[in-house]
C-alpha positions in Angstrom: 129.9 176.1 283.9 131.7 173.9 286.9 135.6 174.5 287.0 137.8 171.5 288.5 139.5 172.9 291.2 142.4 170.4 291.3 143.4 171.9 287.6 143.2 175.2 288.9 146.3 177.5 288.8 147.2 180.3 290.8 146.4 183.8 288.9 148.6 186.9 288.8 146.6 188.5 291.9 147.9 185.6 293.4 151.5 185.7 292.2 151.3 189.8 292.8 150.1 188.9 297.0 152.9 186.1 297.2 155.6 188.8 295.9 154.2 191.5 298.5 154.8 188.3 301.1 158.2 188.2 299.8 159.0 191.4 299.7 158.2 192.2 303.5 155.1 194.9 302.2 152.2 192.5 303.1 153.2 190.2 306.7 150.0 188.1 306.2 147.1 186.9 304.2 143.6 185.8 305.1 141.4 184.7 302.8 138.2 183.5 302.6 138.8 181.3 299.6 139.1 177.5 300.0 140.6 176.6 296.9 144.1 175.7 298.2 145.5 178.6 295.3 147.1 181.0 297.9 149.1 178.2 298.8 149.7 176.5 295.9 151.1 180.0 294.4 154.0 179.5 296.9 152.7 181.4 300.6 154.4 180.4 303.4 151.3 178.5 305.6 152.4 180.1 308.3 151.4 183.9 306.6 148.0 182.4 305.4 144.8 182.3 307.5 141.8 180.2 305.4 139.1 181.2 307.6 136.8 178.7 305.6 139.2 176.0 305.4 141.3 174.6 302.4 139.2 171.7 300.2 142.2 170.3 299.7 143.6 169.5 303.2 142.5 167.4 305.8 143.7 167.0 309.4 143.9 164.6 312.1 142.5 166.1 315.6 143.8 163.6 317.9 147.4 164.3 317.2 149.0 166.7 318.9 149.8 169.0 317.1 147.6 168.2 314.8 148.8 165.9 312.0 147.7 168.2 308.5 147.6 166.1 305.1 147.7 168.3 301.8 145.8 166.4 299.2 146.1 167.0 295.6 142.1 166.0 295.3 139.5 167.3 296.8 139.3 166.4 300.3 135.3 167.2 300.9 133.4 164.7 298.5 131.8 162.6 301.5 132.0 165.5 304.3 128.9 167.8 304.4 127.6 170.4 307.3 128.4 168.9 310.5 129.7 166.2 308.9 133.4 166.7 308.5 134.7 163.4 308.2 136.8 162.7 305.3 137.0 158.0 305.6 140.4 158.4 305.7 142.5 157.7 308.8 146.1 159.3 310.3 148.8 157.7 309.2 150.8 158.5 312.8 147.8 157.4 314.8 144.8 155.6 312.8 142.2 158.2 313.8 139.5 159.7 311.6 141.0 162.4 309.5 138.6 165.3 308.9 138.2 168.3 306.1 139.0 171.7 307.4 136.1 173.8 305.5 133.4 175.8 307.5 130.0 176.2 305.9 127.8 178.4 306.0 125.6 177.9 309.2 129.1 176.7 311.0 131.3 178.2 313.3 134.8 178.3 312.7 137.7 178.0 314.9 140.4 180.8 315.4 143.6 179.7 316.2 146.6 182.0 317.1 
């Protein structure tokens, strides 16, 4: 049975990671999940690595840095593989906006 991801909430795996962020015992989290729940259970961005993307955020690549919009829908129902263009443009700059999710046959990009 399909779930709707947008209802989702964080579970206590979730909650248990983001209190090991907290408490200094875990410096950083990389998932492969692109649910958006790590960060929705409270993670600092900036301890997370997605390495297939977030469904629920979308980013502008001309902007530098990029512009990132965190949606509460999901961000991927017109992109498909190769085809990461989400018909919405930047607000900053009126480019395309595009997901961030990597499929399987795609190669992601790591970023430091």
């Amino acid at each position: 049975q399909a779930c709707d991801l947008k209802a989702a909430n964080p579970t206590l795996t979730h909650m248990v990671l983001l209190a090991l962020v907290t408490a200094g015992k875990v410096q950083h989290i990389v998932s492969q999940n692109c649910d958006g729940l790590h960060l929705r259970s409270g993670v600092d961005p900036g301890q997370l690595s997605e390495i297939h993307g977030n469904m629920f955020i979308e980013v502008c690549k001309q902007c530098d840095p990029p512009a990132q919009y965190v949606r509460d829908f999901d961000v991927t129902a017109r992109t498909s593989r190769h085809r990461h263009v989400t018909d919405r443009v930047c607000c900053r700059c009126g480019d395309r906006l595009h997901d961030t999710i990597v499929l399987p046959g795609e190669t992601g990009k790591l970023e430091s």
